[in-house]
PALOSE-26647 format. One record per residue (C-alpha): residue in one letter; chain; x negated, z, y. Coordinates in steps of 0.5 Angstrom, whole numbers. Layout:
# residues N
@resn a&chain A&px X&pz Z&py Y
...
This chain:
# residues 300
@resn x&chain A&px 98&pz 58&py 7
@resn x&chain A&px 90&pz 56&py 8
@resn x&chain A&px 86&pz 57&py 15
@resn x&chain A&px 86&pz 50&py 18
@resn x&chain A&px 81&pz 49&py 24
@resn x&chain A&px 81&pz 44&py 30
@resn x&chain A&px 80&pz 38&py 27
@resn x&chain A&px 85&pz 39&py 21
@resn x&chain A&px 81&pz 41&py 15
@resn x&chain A&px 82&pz 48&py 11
@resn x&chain A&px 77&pz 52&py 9
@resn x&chain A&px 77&pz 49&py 3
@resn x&chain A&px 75&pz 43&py 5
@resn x&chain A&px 70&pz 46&py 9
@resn x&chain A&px 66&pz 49&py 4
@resn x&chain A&px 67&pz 43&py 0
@resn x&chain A&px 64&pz 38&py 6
@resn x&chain A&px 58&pz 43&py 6
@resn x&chain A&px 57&pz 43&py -1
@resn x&chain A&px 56&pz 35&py 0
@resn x&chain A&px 51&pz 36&py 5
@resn x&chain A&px 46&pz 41&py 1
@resn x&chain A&px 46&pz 37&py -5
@resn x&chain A&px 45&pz 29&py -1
@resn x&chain A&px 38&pz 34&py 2
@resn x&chain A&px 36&pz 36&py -4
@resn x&chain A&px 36&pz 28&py -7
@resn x&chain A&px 33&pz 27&py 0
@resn x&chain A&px 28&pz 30&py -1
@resn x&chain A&px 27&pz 29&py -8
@resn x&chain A&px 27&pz 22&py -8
@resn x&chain A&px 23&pz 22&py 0
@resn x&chain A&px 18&pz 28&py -1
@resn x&chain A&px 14&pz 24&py -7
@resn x&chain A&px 12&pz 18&py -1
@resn x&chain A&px 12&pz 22&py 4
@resn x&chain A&px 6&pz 26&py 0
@resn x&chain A&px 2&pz 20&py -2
@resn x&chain A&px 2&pz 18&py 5
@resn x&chain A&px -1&pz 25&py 7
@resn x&chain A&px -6&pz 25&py 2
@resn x&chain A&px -8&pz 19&py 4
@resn x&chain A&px -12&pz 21&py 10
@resn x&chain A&px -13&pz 29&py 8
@resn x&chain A&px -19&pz 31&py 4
@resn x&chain A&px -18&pz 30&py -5
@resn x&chain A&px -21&pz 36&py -5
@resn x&chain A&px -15&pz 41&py -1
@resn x&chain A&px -10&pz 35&py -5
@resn x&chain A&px -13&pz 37&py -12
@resn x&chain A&px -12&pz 45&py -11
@resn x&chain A&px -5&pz 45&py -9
@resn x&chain A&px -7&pz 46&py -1
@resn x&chain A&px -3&pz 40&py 1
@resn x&chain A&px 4&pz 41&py 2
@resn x&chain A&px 8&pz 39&py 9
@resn x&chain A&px 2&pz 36&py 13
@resn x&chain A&px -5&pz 33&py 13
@resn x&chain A&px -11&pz 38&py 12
@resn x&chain A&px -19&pz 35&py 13
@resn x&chain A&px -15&pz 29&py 17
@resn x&chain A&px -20&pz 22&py 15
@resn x&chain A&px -18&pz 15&py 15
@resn x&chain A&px -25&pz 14&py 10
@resn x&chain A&px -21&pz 11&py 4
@resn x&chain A&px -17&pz 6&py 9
@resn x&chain A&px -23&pz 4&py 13
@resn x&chain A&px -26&pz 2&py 6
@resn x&chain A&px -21&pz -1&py 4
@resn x&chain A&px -20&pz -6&py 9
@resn x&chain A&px -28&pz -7&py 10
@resn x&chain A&px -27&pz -10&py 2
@resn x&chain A&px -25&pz -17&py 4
@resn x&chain A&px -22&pz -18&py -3
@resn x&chain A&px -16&pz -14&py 1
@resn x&chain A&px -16&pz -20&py 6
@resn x&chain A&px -15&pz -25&py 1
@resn x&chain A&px -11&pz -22&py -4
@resn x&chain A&px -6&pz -21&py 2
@resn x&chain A&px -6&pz -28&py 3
@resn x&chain A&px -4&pz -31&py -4
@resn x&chain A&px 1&pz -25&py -5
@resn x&chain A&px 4&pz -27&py 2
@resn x&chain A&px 4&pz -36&py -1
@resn x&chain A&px 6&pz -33&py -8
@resn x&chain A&px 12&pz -29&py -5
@resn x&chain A&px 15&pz -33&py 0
@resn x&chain A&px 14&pz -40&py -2
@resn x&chain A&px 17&pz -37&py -10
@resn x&chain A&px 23&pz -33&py -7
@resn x&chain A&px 25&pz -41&py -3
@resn x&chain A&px 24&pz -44&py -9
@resn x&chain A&px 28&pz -39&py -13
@resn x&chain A&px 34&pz -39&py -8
@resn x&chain A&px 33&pz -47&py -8
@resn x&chain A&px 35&pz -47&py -15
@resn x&chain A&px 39&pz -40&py -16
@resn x&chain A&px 44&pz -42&py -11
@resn x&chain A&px 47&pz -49&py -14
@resn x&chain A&px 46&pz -48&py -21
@resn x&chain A&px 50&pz -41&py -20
@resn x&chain A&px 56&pz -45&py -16
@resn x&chain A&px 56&pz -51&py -21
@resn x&chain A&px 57&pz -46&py -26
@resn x&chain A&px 62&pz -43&py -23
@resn x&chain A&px 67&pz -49&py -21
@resn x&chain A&px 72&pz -48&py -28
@resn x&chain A&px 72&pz -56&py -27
@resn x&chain A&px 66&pz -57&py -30
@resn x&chain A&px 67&pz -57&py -37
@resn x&chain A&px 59&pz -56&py -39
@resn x&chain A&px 59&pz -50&py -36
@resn x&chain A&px 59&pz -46&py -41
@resn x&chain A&px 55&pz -50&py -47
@resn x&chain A&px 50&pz -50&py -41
@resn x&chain A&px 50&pz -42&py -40
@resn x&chain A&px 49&pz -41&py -46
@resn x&chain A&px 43&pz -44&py -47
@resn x&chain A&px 41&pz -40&py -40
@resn x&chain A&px 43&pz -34&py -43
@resn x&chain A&px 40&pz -35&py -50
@resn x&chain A&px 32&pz -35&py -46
@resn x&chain A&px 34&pz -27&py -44
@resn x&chain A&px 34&pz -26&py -52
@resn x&chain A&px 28&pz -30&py -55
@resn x&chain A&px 22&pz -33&py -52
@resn x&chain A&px 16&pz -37&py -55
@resn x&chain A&px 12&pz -31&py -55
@resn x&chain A&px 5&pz -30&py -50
@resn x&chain A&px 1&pz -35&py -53
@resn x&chain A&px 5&pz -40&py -54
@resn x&chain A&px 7&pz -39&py -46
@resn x&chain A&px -1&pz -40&py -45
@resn x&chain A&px -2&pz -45&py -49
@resn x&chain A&px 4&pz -49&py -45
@resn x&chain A&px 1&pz -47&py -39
@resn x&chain A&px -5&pz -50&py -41
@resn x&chain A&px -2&pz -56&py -42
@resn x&chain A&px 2&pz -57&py -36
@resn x&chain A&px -4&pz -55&py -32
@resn x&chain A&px -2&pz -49&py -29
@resn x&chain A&px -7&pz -45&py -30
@resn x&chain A&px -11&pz -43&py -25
@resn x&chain A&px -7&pz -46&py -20
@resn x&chain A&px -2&pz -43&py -15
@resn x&chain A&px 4&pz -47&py -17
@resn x&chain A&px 3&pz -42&py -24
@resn x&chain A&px 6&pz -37&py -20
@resn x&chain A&px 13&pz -41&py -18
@resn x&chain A&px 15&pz -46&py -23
@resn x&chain A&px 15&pz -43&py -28
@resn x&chain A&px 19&pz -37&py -27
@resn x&chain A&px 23&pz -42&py -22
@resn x&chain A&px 30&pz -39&py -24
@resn x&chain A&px 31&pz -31&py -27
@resn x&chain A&px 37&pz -32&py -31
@resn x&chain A&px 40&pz -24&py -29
@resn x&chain A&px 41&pz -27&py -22
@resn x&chain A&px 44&pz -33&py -24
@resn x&chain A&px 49&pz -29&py -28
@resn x&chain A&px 50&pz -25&py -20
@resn x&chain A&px 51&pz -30&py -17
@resn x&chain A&px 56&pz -35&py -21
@resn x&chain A&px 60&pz -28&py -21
@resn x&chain A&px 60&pz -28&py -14
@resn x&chain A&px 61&pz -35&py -13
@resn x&chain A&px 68&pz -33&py -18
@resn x&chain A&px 70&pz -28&py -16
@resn x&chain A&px 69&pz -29&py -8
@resn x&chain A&px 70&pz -36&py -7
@resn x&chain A&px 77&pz -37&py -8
@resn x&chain A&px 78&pz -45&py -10
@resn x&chain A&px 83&pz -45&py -5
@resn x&chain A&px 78&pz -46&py 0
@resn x&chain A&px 75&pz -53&py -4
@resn x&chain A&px 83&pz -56&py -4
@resn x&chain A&px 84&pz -54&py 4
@resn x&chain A&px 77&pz -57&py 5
@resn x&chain A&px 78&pz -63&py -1
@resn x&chain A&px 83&pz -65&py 3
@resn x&chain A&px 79&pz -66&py 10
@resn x&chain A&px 74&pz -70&py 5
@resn x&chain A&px 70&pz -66&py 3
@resn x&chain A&px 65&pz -66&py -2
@resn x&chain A&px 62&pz -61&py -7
@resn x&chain A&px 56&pz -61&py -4
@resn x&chain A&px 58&pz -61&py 2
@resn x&chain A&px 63&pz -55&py 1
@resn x&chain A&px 57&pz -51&py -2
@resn x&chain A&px 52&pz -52&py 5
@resn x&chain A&px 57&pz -51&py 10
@resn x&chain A&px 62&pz -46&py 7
@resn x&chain A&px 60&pz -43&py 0
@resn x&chain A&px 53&pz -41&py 3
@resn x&chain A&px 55&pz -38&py 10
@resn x&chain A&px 60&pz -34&py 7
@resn x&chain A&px 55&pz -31&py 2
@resn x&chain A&px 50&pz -28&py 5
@resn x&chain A&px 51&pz -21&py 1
@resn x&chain A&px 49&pz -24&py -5
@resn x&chain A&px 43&pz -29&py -3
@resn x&chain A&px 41&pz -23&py 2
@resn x&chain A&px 41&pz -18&py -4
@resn x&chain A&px 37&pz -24&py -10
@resn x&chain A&px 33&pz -26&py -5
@resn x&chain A&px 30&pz -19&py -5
@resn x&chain A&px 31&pz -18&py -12
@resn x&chain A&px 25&pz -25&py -12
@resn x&chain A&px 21&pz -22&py -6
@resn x&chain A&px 19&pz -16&py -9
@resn x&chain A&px 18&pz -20&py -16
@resn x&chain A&px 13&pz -24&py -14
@resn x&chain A&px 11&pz -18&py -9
@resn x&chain A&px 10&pz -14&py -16
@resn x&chain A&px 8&pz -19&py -21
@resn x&chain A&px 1&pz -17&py -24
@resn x&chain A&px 2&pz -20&py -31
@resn x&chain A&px 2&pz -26&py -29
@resn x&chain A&px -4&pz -27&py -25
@resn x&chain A&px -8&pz -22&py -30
@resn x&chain A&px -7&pz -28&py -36
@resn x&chain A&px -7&pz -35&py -32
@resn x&chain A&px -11&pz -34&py -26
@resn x&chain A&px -19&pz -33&py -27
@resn x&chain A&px -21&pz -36&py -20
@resn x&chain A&px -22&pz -30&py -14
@resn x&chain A&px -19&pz -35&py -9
@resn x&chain A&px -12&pz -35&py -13
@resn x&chain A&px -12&pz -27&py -14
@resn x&chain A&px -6&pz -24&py -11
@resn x&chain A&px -6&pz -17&py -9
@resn x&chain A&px -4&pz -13&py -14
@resn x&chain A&px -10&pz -16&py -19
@resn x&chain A&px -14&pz -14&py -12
@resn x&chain A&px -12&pz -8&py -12
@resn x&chain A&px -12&pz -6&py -20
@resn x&chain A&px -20&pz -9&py -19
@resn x&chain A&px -22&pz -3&py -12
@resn x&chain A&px -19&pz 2&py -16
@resn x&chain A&px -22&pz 1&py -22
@resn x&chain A&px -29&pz 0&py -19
@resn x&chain A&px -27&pz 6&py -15
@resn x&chain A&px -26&pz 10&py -22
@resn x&chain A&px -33&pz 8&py -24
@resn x&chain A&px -36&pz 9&py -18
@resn x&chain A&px -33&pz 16&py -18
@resn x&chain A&px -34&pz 18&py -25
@resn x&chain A&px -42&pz 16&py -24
@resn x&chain A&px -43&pz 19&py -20
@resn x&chain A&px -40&pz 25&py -22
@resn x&chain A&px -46&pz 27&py -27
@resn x&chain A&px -50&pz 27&py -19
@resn x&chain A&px -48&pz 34&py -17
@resn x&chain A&px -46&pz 34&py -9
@resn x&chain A&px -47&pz 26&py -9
@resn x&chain A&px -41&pz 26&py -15
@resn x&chain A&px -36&pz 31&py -11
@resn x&chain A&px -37&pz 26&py -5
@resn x&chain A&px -35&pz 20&py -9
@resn x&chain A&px -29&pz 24&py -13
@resn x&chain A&px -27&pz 26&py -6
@resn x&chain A&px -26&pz 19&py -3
@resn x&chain A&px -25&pz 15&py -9
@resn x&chain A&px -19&pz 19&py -10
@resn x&chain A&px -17&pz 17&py -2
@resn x&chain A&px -18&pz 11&py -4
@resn x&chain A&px -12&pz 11&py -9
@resn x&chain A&px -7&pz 14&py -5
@resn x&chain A&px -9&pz 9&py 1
@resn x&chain A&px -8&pz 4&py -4
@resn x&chain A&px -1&pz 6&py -6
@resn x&chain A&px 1&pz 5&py 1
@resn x&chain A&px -2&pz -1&py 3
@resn x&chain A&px 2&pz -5&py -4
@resn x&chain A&px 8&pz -2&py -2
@resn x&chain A&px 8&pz -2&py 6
@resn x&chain A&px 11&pz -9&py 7
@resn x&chain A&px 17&pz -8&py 2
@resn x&chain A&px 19&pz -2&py 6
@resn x&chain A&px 18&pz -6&py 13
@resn x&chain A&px 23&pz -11&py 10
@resn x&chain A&px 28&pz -8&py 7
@resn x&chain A&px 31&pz -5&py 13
@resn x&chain A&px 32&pz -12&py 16
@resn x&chain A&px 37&pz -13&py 10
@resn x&chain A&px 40&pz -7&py 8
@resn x&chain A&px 47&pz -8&py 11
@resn x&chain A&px 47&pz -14&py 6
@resn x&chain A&px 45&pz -10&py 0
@resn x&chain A&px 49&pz -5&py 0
@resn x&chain A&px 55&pz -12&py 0
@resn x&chain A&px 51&pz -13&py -5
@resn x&chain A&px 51&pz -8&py -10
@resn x&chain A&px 58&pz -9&py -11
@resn x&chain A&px 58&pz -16&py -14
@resn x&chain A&px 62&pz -17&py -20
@resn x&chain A&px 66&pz -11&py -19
@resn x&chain A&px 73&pz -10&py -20
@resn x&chain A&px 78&pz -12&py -14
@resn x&chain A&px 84&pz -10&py -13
């Protein structure tokens, strides 16, 4: 008969438990250590992060590349049009996912699948670059804040979530028992769908939050004026005239191992700064999310 301790588990289980524990540390730190090291040597000298002598803590401590960074009043400006560009596109995205998603999922509605299938096809064949830019052009987007929002208005992966947990969630016993109340489509959604859907908008909301937060391309193609860059253009411009800078000055002796010194600083600061915001978000909204990675699965 095996050994049981106090709490009932066997030796078996024991070992078993700490087998778990050693493995979940080591994808900890597999996954953590890379952050962790780019923010130290973000402030720790190039020179000792270049040679391998940077491991656990900083060394040659300097705030020198977020001091520059800061100083560059493109950072600034690109912070606030990414800020607009982020929150401004998440509420129309939510806007329009979230009744789109419940009308598609009430089995009365009879288009509902003629029209979801033209939702779908966009996922598997599109008009091609310039034919999008021409179309932009046309529509007088280029240029303009709005190009950012109204055309990525609704993401077809997220509408399909969605729809599947408004099916799968929302039984269509509520809708009979608040039908008999006089309660209307539009109603029901606003005071019943939507408080009982936290999980989903919560996780969609932030699947559209760090989309807009990320989108470089967009901004690459459609937007030539400084004012309207978001920050990930921004970012892309510090540190490619970091790169030249560093690179120039390389053939300079002292002066080009100063410039490679902080330019590489620089890189690592500008890592930190593009994703510090996400990572202050996400922990607001992770109880949702972890909901939310259940959507669509089977329930018994």
């Amino acid at each position: 008969m095996a050994l049981l301790t106090k709490k009932g588990k066997n030796i078996n289980d024991m070992i078993f438990d700490l087998c778990i524990y050693v493995i979940c540390a080591i994808v900890f730190l597999i996954i953590a250590y890379p952050l962790y090291f780019v923010v130290i040597a973000s402030v720790s000298d190039s020179t000792l992060v270049s040679t391998g002598k940077v491991l656990l803590f900083p060394k040659g401590f300097s705030l020198f590349g977020y001091q520059e960074i800061f100083q560059d009043s493109r950072i600034w400006v690109g912070y606030k049009n990414t800020m607009i560009y982020s929150l401004l596109g998440t509420f129309v995205n939510l806007l329009l996912t979230l009744p789109a998603a419940y009308v598609l999922s009430r089995k009365e509605f009879r288009a509902r699948r003629i029209l979801m299938f033209f939702f779908v096809f966009t996922m598997f064949f599109n008009g091609g670059l310039i034919p999008t830019y021409l179309l932009m052009k046309d529509l007088q987007l280029i240029d303009t804040m709005w190009v950012f929002i109204i055309p990525f208005s609704v993401n077809v992966f997220n509408l399909i979530i969605t729809r599947t947990f408004f099916e799968t969630s929302i039984p269509n016993e509520l809708f009979e028992a608040a039908s008999i109340d006089g309660c209307n489509h539009f109603t029901f959604f606003l005071k019943v769908v939507l408080p009982l859907s936290k999980a989903v908008v919560s996780v969609i909301g932030l699947y559209y939050l760090v989309w807009h937060w990320n989108d470089f391309f967009t901004g690459l193609i459609y937007i030539r004026d400084y004012n309207l860059q978001p920050l990930q253009i921004v970012l892309r411009d510090i540190l490619l005239s970091n790169q030249v800078f560093a690179e120039g000055a390389g053939s300079g002796g002292a002066s080009g191992g100063y410039a490679q010194r902080y330019a590489d600083q620089i890189k690592y600061g500008v890592i930190i700064i593009s994703t510090l915001p996400i990572l202050i978000v996400y922990p607001f909204i992770q109880k949702y999310f972890e909901k939310g990675v259940m959507i669509g699965s089977v329930k018994g």
